[in-house]
N, C-alpha and C positions, 0 to 999 in steps of 0.2 A: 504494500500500500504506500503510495506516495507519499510525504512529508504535505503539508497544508502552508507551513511555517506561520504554528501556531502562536509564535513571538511577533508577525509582523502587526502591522501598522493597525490600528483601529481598534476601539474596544470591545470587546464579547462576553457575554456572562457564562460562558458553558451550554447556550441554550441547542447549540447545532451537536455537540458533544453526546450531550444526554439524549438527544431527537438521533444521533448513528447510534447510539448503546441501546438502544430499545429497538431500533430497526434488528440490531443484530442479537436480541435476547429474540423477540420475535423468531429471527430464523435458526437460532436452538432450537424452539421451540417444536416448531416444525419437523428438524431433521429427528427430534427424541421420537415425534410419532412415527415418524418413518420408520425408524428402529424397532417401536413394537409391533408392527403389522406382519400379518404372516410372510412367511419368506424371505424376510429383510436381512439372513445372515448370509445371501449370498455379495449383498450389497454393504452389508454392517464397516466393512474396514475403512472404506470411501467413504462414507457418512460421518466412522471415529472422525477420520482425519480433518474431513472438512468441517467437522465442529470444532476439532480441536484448533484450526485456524481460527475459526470465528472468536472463541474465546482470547486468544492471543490478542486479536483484534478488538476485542473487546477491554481488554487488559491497557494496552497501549491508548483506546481514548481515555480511558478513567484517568490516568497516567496525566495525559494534556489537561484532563477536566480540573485534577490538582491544581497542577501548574497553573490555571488562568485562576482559578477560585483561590488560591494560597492558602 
């Protein structure tokens, strides 16, 4: 994911931060159901993985959301 350069010019409250953190709780969400529906172990390692991105991702705005809220 590209850098935004959460340090540049103009002020922000975290409002775009916490609106991508729920965009991407949201699509946990999602891939968790996928995961319980029948037959989903053939697809389960692809779904780990791409959760576990999402969460990294998730990680890393909260991270920025810090940084602007101090």
């Amino acid at each position: 994911m590209p850098e935004d350069g959460a340090g540049s010019a103009g002020p922000t409250d975290g409002a775009d931060e916490l609106a991508q953190a729920q965009a991407l709780l949201e699509r946990l969400d999602e891939l968790e159901q996928r995961l319980c529906e029948p037959g989903a172990g053939e697809v389960e390692l692809s779904l780990l993985e791409r959760s576990t991105e999402l969460v990294e991702e998730a990680g890393r705005l909260l991270e920025r959301l810090g940084q602007v809220t101090g």
